[in-house]
C-alpha positions in Angstrom: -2.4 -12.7 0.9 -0.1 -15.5 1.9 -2.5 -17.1 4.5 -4.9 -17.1 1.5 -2.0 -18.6 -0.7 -0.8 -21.0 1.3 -2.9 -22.2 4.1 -4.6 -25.7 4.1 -8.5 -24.6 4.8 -10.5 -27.9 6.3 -13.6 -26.8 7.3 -16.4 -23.8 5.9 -16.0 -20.4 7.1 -12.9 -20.7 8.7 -11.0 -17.9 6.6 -12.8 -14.2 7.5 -10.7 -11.5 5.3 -11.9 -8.6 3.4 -12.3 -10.1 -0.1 -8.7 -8.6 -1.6 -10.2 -5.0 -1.3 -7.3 -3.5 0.3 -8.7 -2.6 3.5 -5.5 -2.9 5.5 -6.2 -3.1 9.1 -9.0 -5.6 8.7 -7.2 -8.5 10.3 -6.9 -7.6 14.2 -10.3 -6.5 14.8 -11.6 -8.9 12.6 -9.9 -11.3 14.4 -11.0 -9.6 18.3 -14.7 -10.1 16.7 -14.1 -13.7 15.6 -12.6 -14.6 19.1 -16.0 -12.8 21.0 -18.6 -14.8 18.7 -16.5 -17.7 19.1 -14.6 -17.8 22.9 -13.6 -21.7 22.1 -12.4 -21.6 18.9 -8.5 -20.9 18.2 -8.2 -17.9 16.4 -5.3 -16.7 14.2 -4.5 -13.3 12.8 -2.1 -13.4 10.1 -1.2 -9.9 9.2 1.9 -7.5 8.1 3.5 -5.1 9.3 1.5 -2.2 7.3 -1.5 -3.2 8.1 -0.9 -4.2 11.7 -0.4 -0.6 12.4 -3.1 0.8 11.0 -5.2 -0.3 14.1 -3.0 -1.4 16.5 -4.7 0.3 19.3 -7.0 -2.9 19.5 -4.6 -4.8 21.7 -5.7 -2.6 24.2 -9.5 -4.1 23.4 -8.1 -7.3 23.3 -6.6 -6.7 26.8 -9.9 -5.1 28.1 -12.3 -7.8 26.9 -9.4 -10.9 27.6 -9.7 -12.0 24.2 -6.6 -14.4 23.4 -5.5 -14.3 19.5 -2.6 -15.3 18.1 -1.7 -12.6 15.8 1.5 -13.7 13.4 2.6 -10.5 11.8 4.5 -11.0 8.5 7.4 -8.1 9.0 9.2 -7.8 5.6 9.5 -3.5 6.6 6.9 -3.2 3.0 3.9 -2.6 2.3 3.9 -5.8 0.7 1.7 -5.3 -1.8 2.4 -1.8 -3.1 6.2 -2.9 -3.4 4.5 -5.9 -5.7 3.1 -3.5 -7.9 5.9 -0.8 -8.1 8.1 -4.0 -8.6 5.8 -5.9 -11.6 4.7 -2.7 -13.2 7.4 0.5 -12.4 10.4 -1.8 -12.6 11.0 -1.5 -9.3 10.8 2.4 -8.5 9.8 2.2 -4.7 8.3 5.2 -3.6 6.4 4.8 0.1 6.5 1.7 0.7 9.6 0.9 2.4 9.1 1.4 6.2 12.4 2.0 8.1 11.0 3.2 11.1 8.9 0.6 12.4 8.3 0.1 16.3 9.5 -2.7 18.3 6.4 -5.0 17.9 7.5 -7.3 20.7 8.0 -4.5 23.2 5.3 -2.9 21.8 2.7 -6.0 22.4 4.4 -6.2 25.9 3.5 -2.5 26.6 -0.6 -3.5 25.8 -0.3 -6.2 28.6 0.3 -9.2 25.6 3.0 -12.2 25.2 5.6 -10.7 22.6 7.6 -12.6 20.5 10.3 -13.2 17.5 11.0 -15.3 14.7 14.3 -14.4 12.8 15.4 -17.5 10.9 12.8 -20.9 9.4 14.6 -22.8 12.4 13.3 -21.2 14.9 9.3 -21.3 13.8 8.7 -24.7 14.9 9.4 -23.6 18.5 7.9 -20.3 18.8 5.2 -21.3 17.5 4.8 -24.0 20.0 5.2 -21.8 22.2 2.9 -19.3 21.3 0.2 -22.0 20.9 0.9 -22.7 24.6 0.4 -19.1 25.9 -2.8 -18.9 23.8 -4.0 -21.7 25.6 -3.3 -20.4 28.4 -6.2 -17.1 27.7 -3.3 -14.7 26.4 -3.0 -12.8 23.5 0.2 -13.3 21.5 1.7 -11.2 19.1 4.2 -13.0 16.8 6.5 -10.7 14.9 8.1 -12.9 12.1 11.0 -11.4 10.1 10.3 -12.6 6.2 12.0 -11.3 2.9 11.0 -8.4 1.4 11.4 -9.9 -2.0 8.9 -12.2 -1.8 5.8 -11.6 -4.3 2.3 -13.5 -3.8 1.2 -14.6 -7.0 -1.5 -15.3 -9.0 -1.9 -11.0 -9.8 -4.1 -9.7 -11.7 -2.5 -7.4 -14.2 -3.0 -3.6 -14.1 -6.1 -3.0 -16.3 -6.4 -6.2 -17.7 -9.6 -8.7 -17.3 -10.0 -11.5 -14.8 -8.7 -13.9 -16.6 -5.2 -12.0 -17.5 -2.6 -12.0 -14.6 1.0 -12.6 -13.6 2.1 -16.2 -12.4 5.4 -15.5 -11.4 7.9 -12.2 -12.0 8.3 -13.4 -16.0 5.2 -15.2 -16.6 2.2 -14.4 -17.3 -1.4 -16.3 -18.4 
Protein backbone atom coordinates (compact mmCIF):
# COMPACT_ATOMS: atom_id res chain seq x y z
CA UNK A 1 0.00 0.00 0.00
CA UNK A 2 2.79 2.33 0.52
CA UNK A 3 4.53 1.59 -2.85
CA UNK A 4 1.08 2.54 -4.30
CA UNK A 5 1.07 5.68 -1.98
CA UNK A 6 4.09 6.91 -2.47
CA UNK A 7 6.00 5.87 -5.42
CA UNK A 8 6.60 8.15 -8.48
CA UNK A 9 5.13 5.78 -11.50
CA UNK A 10 6.80 7.13 -15.09
CA UNK A 11 5.92 4.84 -17.42
CA UNK A 12 2.43 2.40 -18.23
CA UNK A 13 2.24 -0.90 -16.65
CA UNK A 14 4.97 -0.62 -14.47
CA UNK A 15 2.99 -1.29 -11.10
CA UNK A 16 1.55 -5.18 -11.20
CA UNK A 17 -0.40 -5.67 -7.58
CA UNK A 18 -3.57 -7.31 -6.88
CA UNK A 19 -6.02 -4.44 -7.12
CA UNK A 20 -6.38 -3.78 -3.05
CA UNK A 21 -8.16 -7.26 -2.74
CA UNK A 22 -6.13 -8.53 0.10
CA UNK A 23 -4.50 -11.28 -1.44
CA UNK A 24 -1.42 -11.21 0.70
CA UNK A 25 1.37 -13.10 -0.81
CA UNK A 26 0.88 -11.64 -4.25
CA UNK A 27 3.97 -9.68 -4.36
CA UNK A 28 7.00 -12.38 -4.60
CA UNK A 29 5.64 -14.52 -7.19
CA UNK A 30 4.23 -11.82 -8.88
CA UNK A 31 7.37 -10.27 -8.91
CA UNK A 32 9.41 -14.05 -10.04
CA UNK A 33 6.70 -13.82 -13.08
CA UNK A 34 7.50 -10.26 -13.88
CA UNK A 35 11.39 -10.87 -13.86
CA UNK A 36 10.77 -14.23 -16.36
CA UNK A 37 8.61 -12.19 -19.01
CA UNK A 38 10.91 -9.49 -18.56
CA UNK A 39 14.85 -10.82 -17.86
CA UNK A 40 16.11 -7.04 -18.52
CA UNK A 41 13.97 -5.08 -16.76
CA UNK A 42 14.78 -4.23 -12.87
CA UNK A 43 12.24 -5.62 -10.90
CA UNK A 44 11.15 -4.57 -7.31
CA UNK A 45 9.05 -6.37 -4.82
CA UNK A 46 7.87 -4.14 -2.18
CA UNK A 47 6.20 -6.28 0.34
CA UNK A 48 5.65 -6.79 4.38
CA UNK A 49 6.39 -8.90 6.56
CA UNK A 50 2.75 -10.69 6.64
CA UNK A 51 2.56 -11.21 3.47
CA UNK A 52 6.13 -12.06 2.71
CA UNK A 53 5.55 -15.22 4.60
CA UNK A 54 2.70 -16.39 3.22
CA UNK A 55 4.80 -17.65 0.20
CA UNK A 56 8.11 -17.41 1.06
CA UNK A 57 9.07 -20.74 -0.34
CA UNK A 58 9.51 -18.92 -3.78
CA UNK A 59 13.03 -17.86 -3.10
CA UNK A 60 13.76 -21.23 -3.66
CA UNK A 61 12.11 -20.73 -7.38
CA UNK A 62 13.88 -17.65 -7.57
CA UNK A 63 17.14 -19.55 -6.89
CA UNK A 64 16.19 -22.44 -9.31
CA UNK A 65 15.23 -20.33 -12.26
CA UNK A 66 18.24 -17.39 -11.34
CA UNK A 67 15.75 -14.87 -11.35
CA UNK A 68 17.28 -11.64 -9.54
CA UNK A 69 14.50 -9.33 -7.63
CA UNK A 70 14.99 -6.96 -5.31
CA UNK A 71 12.44 -7.70 -2.75
CA UNK A 72 12.24 -4.64 0.00
CA UNK A 73 10.17 -6.07 2.81
CA UNK A 74 8.38 -3.39 5.04
CA UNK A 75 8.93 -5.16 8.69
CA UNK A 76 6.81 -3.14 11.15
CA UNK A 77 5.97 -7.06 13.10
CA UNK A 78 1.88 -6.16 11.87
CA UNK A 79 -0.23 -7.12 9.66
CA UNK A 80 -0.26 -3.66 8.64
CA UNK A 81 -3.46 -3.40 7.48
CA UNK A 82 -5.55 -5.37 9.93
CA UNK A 83 -3.84 -3.24 12.83
CA UNK A 84 -5.24 -0.15 10.53
CA UNK A 85 -8.50 -1.25 10.91
CA UNK A 86 -8.57 -2.55 14.58
CA UNK A 87 -6.85 0.92 15.20
CA UNK A 88 -9.52 3.38 12.96
CA UNK A 89 -12.57 1.28 13.86
CA UNK A 90 -12.01 -0.94 17.46
CA UNK A 91 -10.01 1.86 19.05
CA UNK A 92 -7.15 0.05 18.93
CA UNK A 93 -8.09 -3.51 20.33
CA UNK A 94 -5.38 -5.67 18.52
CA UNK A 95 -6.18 -9.05 18.35
CA UNK A 96 -3.84 -11.21 15.74
CA UNK A 97 -2.09 -8.99 14.21
CA UNK A 98 0.93 -8.35 16.10
CA UNK A 99 3.62 -10.86 15.10
CA UNK A 100 6.38 -11.47 17.79
CA UNK A 101 7.80 -14.41 16.41
CA UNK A 102 9.02 -13.53 13.11
CA UNK A 103 12.07 -15.37 11.49
CA UNK A 104 15.34 -13.76 10.81
CA UNK A 105 14.55 -12.63 7.17
CA UNK A 106 18.28 -11.90 6.43
CA UNK A 107 19.44 -15.30 7.57
CA UNK A 108 16.52 -16.60 6.26
CA UNK A 109 17.11 -15.25 2.49
CA UNK A 110 20.78 -16.36 3.09
CA UNK A 111 19.61 -20.01 3.78
CA UNK A 112 17.57 -19.93 -0.01
CA UNK A 113 21.03 -19.12 -1.63
CA UNK A 114 19.95 -15.01 -1.72
CA UNK A 115 21.92 -11.60 -0.64
CA UNK A 116 20.34 -10.72 2.86
CA UNK A 117 20.12 -7.53 4.21
CA UNK A 118 19.05 -4.72 6.92
CA UNK A 119 17.90 -1.34 7.24
CA UNK A 120 17.34 -0.15 10.97
CA UNK A 121 17.42 3.59 10.91
CA UNK A 122 16.49 6.40 7.51
CA UNK A 123 20.46 6.89 7.52
CA UNK A 124 21.28 3.90 6.49
CA UNK A 125 18.79 3.46 3.28
CA UNK A 126 20.72 5.47 0.92
CA UNK A 127 23.58 2.91 1.26
CA UNK A 128 21.85 -0.36 1.39
CA UNK A 129 20.07 0.31 -1.12
CA UNK A 130 22.99 1.15 -3.26
CA UNK A 131 24.13 -1.70 -2.44
CA UNK A 132 21.41 -3.87 -3.02
CA UNK A 133 20.99 -2.27 -6.52
CA UNK A 134 24.62 -3.39 -7.02
CA UNK A 135 24.11 -7.15 -6.17
CA UNK A 136 20.91 -7.13 -8.35
CA UNK A 137 23.01 -6.10 -11.06
CA UNK A 138 25.07 -8.49 -10.53
CA UNK A 139 22.03 -11.55 -11.33
CA UNK A 140 21.26 -12.00 -7.49
CA UNK A 141 18.25 -11.92 -5.68
CA UNK A 142 18.21 -9.60 -2.71
CA UNK A 143 16.02 -9.53 0.06
CA UNK A 144 15.89 -6.21 1.96
CA UNK A 145 14.42 -6.43 5.38
CA UNK A 146 13.63 -2.74 6.37
CA UNK A 147 12.58 -2.07 10.00
CA UNK A 148 9.56 0.73 9.82
CA UNK A 149 7.07 1.90 12.64
CA UNK A 150 4.32 0.02 13.40
CA UNK A 151 2.28 3.10 13.87
CA UNK A 152 2.30 4.14 10.62
CA UNK A 153 -1.28 4.14 8.76
CA UNK A 154 -1.66 4.38 4.75
CA UNK A 155 -4.31 6.65 4.00
CA UNK A 156 -6.87 7.53 1.83
CA UNK A 157 -9.25 4.35 3.65
CA UNK A 158 -12.24 3.69 2.77
CA UNK A 159 -14.60 3.54 5.74
CA UNK A 160 -16.19 0.33 6.98
CA UNK A 161 -19.53 0.09 5.11
CA UNK A 162 -19.53 3.32 3.73
CA UNK A 163 -19.60 4.27 -0.23
CA UNK A 164 -16.61 5.06 -2.43
CA UNK A 165 -16.62 8.34 -1.94
CA UNK A 166 -16.61 8.22 2.06
CA UNK A 167 -13.17 7.49 3.68
CA UNK A 168 -10.61 8.43 6.26
CA UNK A 169 -7.80 11.02 5.38
CA UNK A 170 -5.87 10.81 8.27
CA UNK A 171 -6.52 9.19 12.03
CA UNK A 172 -9.18 12.37 12.79
CA UNK A 173 -10.28 13.31 9.44
CA UNK A 174 -12.47 12.12 7.35
CA UNK A 175 -14.12 13.23 3.62
Amino acid sequence: MFAALYYPFDKPRRWINSGGLGTMGFGLPAALGVKMALPKEMVVCVTGDGSIQMNIQELSTALQYELPVLVLNLNNRYLGMVKQWQDMIYSGRHSQSYMQSLPDFVRLAEAYGHVGLQINRPDELESKLSEALEHVRNNRLVFVDVTVDGSEHVYPMQIRGGGMDEMWLSKTERT
